[in-house]
FIGUNU-369014 format. One record per residue (C-alpha): residue in three letters; residue number from 1; x, y, z. Coordinates in Angstrom, 3 decimals, padded with zeros to 6 digits. Layout:
% FIGUNU-369014
code:pos:c1:c2:c3
ALA:NUM:X:Y:Z $
...
This chain:
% FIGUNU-369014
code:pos:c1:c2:c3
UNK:1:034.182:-001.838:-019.422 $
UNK:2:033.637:002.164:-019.787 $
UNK:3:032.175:001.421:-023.071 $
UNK:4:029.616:-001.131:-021.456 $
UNK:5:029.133:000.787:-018.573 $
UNK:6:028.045:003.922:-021.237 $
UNK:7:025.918:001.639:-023.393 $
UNK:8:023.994:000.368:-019.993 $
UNK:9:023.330:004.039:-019.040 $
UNK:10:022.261:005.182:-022.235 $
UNK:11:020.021:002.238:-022.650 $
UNK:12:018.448:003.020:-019.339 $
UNK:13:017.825:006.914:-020.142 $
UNK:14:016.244:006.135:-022.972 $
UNK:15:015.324:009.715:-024.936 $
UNK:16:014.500:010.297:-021.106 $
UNK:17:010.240:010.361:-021.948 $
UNK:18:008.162:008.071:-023.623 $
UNK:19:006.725:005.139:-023.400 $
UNK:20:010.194:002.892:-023.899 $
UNK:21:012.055:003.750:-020.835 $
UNK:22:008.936:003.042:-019.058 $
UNK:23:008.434:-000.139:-019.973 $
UNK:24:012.003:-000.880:-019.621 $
UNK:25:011.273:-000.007:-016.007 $
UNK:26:008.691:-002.095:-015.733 $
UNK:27:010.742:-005.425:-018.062 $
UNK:28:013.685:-004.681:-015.827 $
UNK:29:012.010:-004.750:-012.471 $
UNK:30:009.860:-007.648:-013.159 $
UNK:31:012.410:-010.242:-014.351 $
UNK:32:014.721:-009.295:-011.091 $
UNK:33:012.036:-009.640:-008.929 $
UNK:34:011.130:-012.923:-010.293 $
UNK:35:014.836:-014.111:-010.683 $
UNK:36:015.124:-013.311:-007.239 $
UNK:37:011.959:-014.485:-005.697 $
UNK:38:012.772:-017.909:-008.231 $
UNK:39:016.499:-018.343:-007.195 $
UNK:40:016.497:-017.123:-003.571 $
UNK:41:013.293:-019.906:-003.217 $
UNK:42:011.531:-017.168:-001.697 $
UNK:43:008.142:-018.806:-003.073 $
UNK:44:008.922:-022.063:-000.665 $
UNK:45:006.484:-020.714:002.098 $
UNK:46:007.274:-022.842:005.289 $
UNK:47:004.567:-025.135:005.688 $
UNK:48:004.230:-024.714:010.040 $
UNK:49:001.039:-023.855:012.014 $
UNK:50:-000.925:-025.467:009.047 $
UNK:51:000.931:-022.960:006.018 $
UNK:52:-000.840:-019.809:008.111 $
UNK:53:001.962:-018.507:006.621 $
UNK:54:001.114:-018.999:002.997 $
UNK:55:-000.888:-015.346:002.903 $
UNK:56:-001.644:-015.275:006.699 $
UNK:57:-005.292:-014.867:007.027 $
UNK:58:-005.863:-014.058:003.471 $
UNK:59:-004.467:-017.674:002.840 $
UNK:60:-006.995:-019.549:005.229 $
UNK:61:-010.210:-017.557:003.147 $
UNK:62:-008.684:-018.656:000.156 $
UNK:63:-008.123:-022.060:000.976 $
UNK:64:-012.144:-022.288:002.319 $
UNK:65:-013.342:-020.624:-000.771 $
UNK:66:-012.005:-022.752:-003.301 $
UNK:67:-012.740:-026.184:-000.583 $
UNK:68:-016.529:-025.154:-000.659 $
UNK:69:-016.892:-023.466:002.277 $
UNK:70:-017.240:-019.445:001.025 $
UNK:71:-015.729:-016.648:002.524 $
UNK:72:-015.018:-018.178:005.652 $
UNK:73:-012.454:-019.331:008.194 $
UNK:74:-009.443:-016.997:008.431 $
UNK:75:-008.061:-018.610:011.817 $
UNK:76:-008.853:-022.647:010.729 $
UNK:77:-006.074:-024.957:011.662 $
UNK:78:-005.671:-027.984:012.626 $
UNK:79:-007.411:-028.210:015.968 $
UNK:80:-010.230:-025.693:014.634 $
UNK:81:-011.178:-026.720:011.147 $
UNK:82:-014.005:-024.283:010.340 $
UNK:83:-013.916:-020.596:012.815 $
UNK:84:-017.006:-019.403:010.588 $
UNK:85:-017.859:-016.690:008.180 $
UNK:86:-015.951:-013.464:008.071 $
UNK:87:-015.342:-009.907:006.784 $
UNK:88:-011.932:-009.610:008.485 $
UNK:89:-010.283:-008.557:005.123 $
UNK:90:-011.401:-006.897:002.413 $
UNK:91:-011.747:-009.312:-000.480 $
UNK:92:-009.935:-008.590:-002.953 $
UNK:93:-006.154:-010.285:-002.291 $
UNK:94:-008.257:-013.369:-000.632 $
UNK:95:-010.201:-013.771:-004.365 $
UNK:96:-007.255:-013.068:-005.934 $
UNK:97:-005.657:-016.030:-003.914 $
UNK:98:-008.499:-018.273:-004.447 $
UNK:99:-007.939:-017.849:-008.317 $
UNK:100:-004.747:-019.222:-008.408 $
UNK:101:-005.750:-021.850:-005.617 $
UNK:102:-007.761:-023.079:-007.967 $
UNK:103:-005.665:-023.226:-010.937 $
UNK:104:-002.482:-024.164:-009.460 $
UNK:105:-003.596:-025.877:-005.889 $
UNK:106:-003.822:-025.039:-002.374 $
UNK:107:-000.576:-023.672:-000.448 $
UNK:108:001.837:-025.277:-003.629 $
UNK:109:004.790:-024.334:-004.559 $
UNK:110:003.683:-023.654:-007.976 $
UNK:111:000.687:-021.449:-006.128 $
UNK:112:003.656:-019.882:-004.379 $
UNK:113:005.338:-018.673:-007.529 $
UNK:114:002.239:-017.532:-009.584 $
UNK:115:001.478:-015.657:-006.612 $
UNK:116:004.811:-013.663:-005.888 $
UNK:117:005.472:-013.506:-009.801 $
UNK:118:001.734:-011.194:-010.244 $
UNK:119:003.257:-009.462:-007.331 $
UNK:120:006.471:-008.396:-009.135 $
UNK:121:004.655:-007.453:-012.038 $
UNK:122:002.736:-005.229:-009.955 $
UNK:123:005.630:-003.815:-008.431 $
UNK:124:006.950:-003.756:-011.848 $
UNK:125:003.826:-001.273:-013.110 $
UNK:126:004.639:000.513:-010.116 $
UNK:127:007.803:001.302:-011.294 $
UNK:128:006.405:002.977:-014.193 $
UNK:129:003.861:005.516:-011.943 $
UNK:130:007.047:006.400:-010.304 $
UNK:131:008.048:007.414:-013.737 $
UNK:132:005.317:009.325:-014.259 $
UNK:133:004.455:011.321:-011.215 $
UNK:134:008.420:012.067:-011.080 $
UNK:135:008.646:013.717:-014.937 $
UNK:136:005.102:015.125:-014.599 $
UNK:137:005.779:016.850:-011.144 $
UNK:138:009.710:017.467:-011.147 $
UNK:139:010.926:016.653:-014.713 $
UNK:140:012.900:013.758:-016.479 $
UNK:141:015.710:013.779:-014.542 $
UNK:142:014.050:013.091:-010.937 $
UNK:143:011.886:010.564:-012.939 $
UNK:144:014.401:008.665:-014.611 $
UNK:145:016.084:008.261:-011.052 $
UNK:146:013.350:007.039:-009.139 $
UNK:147:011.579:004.625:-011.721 $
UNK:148:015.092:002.820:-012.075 $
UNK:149:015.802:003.372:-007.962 $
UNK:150:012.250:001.405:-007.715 $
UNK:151:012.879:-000.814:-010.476 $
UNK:152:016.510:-002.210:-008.967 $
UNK:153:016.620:-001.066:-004.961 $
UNK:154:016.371:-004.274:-002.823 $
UNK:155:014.030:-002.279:000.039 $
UNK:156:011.498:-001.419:-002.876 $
UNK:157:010.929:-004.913:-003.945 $
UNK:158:011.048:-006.539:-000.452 $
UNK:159:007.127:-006.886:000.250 $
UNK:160:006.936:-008.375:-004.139 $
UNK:161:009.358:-010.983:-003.649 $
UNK:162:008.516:-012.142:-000.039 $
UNK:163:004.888:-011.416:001.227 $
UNK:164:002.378:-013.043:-000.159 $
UNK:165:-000.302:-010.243:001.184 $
UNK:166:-001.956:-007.059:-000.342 $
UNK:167:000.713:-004.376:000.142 $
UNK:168:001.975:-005.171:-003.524 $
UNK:169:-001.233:-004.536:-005.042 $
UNK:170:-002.743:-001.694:-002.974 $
UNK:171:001.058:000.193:-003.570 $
UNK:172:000.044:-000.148:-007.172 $
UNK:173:-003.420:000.694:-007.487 $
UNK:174:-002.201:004.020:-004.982 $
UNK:175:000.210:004.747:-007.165 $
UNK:176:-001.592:005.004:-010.229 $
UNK:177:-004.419:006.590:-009.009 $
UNK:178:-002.258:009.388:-008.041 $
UNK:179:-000.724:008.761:-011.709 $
UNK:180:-004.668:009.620:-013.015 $
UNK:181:-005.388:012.497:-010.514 $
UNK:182:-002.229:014.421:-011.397 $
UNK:183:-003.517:013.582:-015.105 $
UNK:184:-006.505:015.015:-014.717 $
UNK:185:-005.456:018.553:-012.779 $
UNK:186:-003.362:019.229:-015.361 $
UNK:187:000.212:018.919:-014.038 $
UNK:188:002.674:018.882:-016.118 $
UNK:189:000.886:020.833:-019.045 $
UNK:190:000.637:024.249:-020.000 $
UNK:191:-002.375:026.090:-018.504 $
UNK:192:-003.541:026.290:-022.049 $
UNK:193:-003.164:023.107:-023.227 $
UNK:194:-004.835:021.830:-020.519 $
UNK:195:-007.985:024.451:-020.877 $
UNK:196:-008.150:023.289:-024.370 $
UNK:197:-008.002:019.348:-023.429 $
UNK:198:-010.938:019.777:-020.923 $
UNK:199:-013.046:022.244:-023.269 $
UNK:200:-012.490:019.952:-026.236 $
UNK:201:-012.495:016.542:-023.871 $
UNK:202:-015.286:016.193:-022.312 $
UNK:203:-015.427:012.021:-023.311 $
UNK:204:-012.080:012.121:-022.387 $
UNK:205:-012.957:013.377:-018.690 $
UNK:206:-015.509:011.395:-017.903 $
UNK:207:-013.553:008.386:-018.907 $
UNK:208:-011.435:009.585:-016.197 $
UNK:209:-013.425:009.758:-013.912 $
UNK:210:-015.038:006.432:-014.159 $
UNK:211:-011.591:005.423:-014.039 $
UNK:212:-011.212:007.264:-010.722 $
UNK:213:-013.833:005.718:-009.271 $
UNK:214:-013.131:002.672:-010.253 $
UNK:215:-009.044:002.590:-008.881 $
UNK:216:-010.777:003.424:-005.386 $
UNK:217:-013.203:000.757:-005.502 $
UNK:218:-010.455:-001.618:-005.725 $
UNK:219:-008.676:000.265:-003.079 $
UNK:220:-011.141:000.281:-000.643 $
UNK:221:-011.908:-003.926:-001.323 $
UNK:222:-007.898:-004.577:-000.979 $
UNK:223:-007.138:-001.859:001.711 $
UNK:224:-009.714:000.084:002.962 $
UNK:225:-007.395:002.132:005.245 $
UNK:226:-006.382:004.457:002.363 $
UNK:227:-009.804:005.656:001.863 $
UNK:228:-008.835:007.973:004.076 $
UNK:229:-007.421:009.895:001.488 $
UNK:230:-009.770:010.210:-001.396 $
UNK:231:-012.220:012.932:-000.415 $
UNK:232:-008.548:015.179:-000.221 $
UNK:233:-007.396:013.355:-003.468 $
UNK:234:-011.104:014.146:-005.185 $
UNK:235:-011.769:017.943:-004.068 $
UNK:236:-007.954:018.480:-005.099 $
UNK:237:-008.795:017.356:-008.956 $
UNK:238:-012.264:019.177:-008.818 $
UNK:239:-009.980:022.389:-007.394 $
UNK:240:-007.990:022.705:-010.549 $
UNK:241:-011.496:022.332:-013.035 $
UNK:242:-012.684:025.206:-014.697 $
UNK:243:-015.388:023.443:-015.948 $
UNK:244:-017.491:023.000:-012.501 $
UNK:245:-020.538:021.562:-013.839 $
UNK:246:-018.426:019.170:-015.425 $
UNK:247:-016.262:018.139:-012.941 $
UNK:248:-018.975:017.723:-010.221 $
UNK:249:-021.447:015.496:-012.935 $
UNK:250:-018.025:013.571:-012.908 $
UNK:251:-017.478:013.458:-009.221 $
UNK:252:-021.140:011.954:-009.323 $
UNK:253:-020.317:009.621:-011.682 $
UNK:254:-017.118:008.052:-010.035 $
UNK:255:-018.889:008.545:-006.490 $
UNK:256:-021.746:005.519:-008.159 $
UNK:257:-019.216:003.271:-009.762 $
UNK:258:-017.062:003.488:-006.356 $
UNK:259:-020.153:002.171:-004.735 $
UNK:260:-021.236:-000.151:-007.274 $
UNK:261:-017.088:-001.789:-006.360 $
UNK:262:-018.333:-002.095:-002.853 $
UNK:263:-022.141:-002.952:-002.855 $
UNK:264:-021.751:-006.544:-003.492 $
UNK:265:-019.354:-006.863:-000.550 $
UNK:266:-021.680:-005.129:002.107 $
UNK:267:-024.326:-006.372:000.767 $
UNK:268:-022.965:-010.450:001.289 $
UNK:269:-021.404:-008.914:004.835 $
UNK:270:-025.080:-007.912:006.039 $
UNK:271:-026.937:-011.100:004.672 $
UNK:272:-024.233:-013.296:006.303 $
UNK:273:-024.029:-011.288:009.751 $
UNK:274:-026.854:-008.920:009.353 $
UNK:275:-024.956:-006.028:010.556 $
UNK:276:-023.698:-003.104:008.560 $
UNK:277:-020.020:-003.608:007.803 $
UNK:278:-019.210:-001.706:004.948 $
UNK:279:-015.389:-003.150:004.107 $
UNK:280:-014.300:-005.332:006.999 $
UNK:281:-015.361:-005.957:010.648 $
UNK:282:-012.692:-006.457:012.503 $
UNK:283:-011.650:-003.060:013.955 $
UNK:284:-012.479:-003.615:017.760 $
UNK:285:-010.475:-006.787:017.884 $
UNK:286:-007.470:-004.630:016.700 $
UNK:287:-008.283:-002.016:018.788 $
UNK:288:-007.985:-004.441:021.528 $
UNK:289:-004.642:-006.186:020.661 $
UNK:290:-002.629:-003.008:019.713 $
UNK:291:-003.614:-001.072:023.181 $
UNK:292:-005.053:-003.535:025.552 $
UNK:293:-003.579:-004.534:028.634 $
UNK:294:000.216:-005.049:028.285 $
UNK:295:000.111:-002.840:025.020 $
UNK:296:003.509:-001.326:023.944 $
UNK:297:002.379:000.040:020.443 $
UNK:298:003.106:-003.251:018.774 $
UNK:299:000.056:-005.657:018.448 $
UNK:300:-000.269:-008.279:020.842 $
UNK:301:000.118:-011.222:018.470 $
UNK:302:000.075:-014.210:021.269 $
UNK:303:-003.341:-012.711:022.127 $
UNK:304:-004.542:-013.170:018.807 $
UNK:305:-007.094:-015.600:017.718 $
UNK:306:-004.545:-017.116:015.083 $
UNK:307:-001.905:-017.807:018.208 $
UNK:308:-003.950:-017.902:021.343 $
UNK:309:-006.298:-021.459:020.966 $
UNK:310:-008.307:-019.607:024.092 $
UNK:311:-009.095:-016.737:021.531 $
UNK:312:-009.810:-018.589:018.335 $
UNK:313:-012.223:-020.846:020.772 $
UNK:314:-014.154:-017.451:021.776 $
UNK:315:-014.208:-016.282:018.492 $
UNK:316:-015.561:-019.502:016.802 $
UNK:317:-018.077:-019.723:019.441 $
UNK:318:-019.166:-016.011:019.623 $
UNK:319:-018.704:-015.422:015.849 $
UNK:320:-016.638:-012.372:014.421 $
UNK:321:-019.156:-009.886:014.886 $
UNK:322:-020.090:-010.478:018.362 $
UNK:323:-016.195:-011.008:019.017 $
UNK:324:-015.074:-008.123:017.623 $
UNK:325:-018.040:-005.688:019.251 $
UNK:326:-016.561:-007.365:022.742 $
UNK:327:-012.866:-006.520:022.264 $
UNK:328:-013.439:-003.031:021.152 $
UNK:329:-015.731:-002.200:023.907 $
UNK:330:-013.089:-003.500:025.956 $
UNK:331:-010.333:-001.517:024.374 $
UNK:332:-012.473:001.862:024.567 $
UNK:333:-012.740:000.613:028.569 $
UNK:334:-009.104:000.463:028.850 $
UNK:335:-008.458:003.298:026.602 $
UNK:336:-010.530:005.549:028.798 $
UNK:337:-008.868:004.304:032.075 $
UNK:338:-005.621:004.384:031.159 $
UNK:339:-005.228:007.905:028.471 $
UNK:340:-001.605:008.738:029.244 $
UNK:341:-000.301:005.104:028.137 $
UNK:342:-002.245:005.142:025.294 $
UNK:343:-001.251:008.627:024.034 $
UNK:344:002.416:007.184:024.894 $
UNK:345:001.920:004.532:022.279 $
UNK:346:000.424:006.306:019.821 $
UNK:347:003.804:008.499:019.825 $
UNK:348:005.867:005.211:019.899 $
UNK:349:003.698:004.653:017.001 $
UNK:350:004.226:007.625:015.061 $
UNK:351:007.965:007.064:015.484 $
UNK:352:007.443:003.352:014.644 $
UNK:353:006.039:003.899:011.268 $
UNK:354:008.828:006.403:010.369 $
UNK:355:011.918:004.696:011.854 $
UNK:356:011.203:001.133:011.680 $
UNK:357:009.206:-001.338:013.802 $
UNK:358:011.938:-003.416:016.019 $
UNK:359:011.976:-007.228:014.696 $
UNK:360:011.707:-009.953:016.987 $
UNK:361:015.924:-010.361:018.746 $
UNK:362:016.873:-013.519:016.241 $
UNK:363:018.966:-011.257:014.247 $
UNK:364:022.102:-009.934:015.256 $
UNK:365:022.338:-006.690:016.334 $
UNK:366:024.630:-005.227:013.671 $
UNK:367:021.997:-006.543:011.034 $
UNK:368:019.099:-004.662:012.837 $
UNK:369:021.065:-001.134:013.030 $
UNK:370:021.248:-001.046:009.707 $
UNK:371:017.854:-002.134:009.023 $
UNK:372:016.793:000.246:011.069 $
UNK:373:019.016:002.993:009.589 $
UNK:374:018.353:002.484:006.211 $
UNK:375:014.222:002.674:006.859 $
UNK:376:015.038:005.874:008.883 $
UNK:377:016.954:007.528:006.886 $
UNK:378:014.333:006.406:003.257 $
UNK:379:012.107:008.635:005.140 $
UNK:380:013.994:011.317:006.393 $
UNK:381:014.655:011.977:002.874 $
UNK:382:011.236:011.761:001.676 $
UNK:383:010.485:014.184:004.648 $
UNK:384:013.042:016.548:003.475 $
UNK:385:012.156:016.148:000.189 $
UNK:386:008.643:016.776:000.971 $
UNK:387:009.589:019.829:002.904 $
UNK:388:011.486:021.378:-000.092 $
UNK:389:008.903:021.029:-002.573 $
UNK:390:006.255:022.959:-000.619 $
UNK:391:008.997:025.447:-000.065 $
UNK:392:009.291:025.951:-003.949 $
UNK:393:006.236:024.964:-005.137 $
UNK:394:006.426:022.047:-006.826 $
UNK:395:003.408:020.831:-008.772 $
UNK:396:001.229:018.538:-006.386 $
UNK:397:003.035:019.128:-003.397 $
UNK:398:000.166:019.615:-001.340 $
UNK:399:-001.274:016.511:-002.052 $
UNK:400:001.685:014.825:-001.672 $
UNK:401:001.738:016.511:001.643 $
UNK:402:-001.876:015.000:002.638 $
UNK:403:-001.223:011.506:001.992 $
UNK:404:001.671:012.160:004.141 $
UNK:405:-000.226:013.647:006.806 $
UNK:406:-003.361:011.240:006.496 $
UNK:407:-002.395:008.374:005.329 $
UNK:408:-000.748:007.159:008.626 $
UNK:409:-003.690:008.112:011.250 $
UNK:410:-005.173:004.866:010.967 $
UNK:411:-001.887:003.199:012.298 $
UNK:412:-000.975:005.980:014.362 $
UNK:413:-004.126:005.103:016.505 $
UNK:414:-004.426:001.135:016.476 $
UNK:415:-001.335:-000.691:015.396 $
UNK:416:001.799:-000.275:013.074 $
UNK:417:004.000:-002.650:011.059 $
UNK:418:006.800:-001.537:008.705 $
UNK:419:004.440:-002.936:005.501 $
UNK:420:002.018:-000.379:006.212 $
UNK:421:004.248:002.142:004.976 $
UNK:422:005.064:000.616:001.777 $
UNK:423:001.714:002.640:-000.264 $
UNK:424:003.743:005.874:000.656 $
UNK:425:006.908:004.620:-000.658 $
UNK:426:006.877:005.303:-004.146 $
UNK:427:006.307:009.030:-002.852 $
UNK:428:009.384:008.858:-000.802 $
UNK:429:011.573:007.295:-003.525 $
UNK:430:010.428:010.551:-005.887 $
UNK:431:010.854:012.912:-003.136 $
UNK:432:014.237:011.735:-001.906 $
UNK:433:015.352:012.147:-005.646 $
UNK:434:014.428:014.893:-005.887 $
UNK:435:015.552:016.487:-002.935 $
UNK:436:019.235:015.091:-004.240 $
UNK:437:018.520:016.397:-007.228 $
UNK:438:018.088:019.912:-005.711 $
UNK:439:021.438:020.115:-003.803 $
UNK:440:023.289:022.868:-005.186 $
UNK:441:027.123:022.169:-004.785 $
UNK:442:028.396:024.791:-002.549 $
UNK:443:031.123:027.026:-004.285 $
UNK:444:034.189:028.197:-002.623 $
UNK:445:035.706:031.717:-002.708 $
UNK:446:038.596:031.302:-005.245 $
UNK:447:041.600:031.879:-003.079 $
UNK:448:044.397:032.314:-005.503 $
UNK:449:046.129:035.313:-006.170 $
């Protein structure tokens, strides 16, 4: 058993760099997620409220795009077949949906599986920019710990193996832009060796930064919400550039292809509503349900359109733009009327997103505290972690400590759900390693005489 339990390790360590550990990462975390998604029957979505929850919104666009009816109907049910066009999401996950609507039918089982098995290999590939960012910032050792903690920890693959929804994907494509950006300041190489790459690389760079550009665009069309980040994540690279002319000509460059990602989709959004809505158009309505009348820093789910028949009505009839314009002009009203209780829940927000949204009572309560526990204390590592490598100086702690600080605001302000934490996790996972890592053991005074 010793003998198998030392031929496991070794074959999980690897040489401890390269590209074979990685991509047993990546083999290893895919084929448990899928065992487990296959086995627990994870994929058999129950079919109530007309399978709304088979993807949720991003479902109901999928299912009217591949039925001939465009990108349309997020709330259609039963009593409502068609609620109109809409920019509610971003478009990315819904097209992605609609692909595999297509091929494998609409709200299957088999559609089901295909769908949470690309999941798990993206989770999978983000086990393997967990890798990276740990050996390039804090060496081998953290790395080798938090690739395999992603790879195997139940809490990492929880959103893979039972959502089907965007925060698989967008964790990914975070991930390994930060992956590219730490790539391209240099981290991890010697400030000669990277001089000499960038003097002698200039191909090289502006691959990168097409490839930069790119890994937002699909960002911003599967979760806009992080864009928040990239003008820190972009100055940050350009920072650590000697060559300035260089780096700004590819700035430029990423800056068009970014916008040649998002053109198409405000483009269609202002012939279809003839309004300017960049990404998606449904801020005011959420503005409305998280701290509206009632509000308690949760959003209001039986006042939205997909549960309240009253609300999908009004929004069918005044169409999304109009709708959403209405509910976030009243939100501001209430906002501005009521400043204390909305400051309140912004705090009950802020501790919300770091200690764990409260579920719904139909678990019992010994199964909640240590849901709750285990969330709080993921981040209170990270935290720490965070802490100590701005303390010594760790490579990229600053922009670690950005997304931190930024990445949140959004859900600070409007709403907050434990999934919109999951792009930071891969963060936390290195930064809790590594702040175990950096315990020194504590040596006692030799007492014998």
């Amino acid at each position: 058993m010793c003998r198998l339990i030392s031929r496991l390790t070794a074959w999980m360590q690897g040489n401890g760099s390269g590209p074979r550990v990685q991509w047993r990462m990546f083999w290893v975390g895919f084929l448990v997620r899928v065992l487990y998604m296959t086995l627990a029957h994870t994929y058999r979505v129950r079919p109530l409220e007309d399978h709304f929850q088979f993807g949720w919104e991003a479902g109901r666009i999928a299912r009217a795009l591949v039925t001939g009816y465009g990108y349309s109907d997020p709330f259609a049910n039963a009593f409502l077949s068609h609620s109109g066009p809409t920019a509610w999401l971003p478009p990315l996950y819904p097209l992605l949906m609609a692909a595999v609507f297509k091929l494998f039918g609409v709200f299957t089982l088999k559609s089901a599986w295909v769908l949470l098995a690309i999941n798990s290999a993206l989770s999978g590939l983000t086990a393997v920019a967990v890798w990276e960012i740990g050996v390039l910032c804090y060496g081998s050792k953290v790395a080798l710990w938090s690739g395999w903690i992603w790879a195997l920890h139940p809490a990492a693959m929880q959103y893979a193996v039972r959502w089907i929804w965007e925060m698989t994907l967008t964790t990914a494509l975070f991930a390994w832009v930060l992956v590219l950006a730490l790539r391209m300041r240099g981290v991890g190489t010697q400030p000669s060796e990277h001089t000499a790459a960038a003097a002698g690389g200039s191909r090289r760079r502006t691959l990168q930064w097409c490839l930069f550009g790119l890994l937002w665009g699909l960002i911003a069309l599967s979760n806009s919400t992080l864009l928040i980040f990239l003008p820190v994540c972009g100055v940050w690279i350009l920072l650590g550039d000697r060559q300035w002319a260089v780096g700004i000509r590819g700035a430029a460059l990423a800056g068009l292809i970014f916008l040649a990602c998002v053109a198409p989709w405000t483009w269609r959004n202002w012939q279809v509503f003839h309004a300017f809505i960049p990404l998606r158009g449904n801020l005011g309505a959420e503005m409305y349900l998280g701290n509206g009348p009632g509000s308690t820093g949760l959003l209001m789910e039986y006042n939205h359109p997909f549960q309240a028949p009253e609300q999908l009505k009004l929004y069918a009839a005044m169409g999304e733009v109009r709708y959403a314009a209405m509910q976030g002009a009243r939100a501001k009203e209430y906002i501005a009327a009521h400043r204390a209780h909305y400051w309140a829940i912004c705090a009950k927000r802020l501790y919300f997103f770091w200690a764990s949204v409260p579920h719904p009572p139909d678990n019992p309560w010994y199964v909640e505290i240590g849901r709750v526990l285990n969330f709080g204390f993921i981040s209170l590592c990270g935290l720490m972690g965070l802490g100590l490598a701005l303390r010594q100086r760790m490579p990229a702690a600053g922009l670690m400590a950005w997304a931190f600080a930024l990445l949140p605001i959004p859900y600070y302000l409007v709403t907050v759900h434990a999934r919109f934490r999951h792009p930071l996790e891969p963060l936390i996972c290195i930064l809790a390693v590594y702040l175990f890592q950096s315990a020194e053991r504590t040596r006692l005074p030799d007492t014998r005489r």
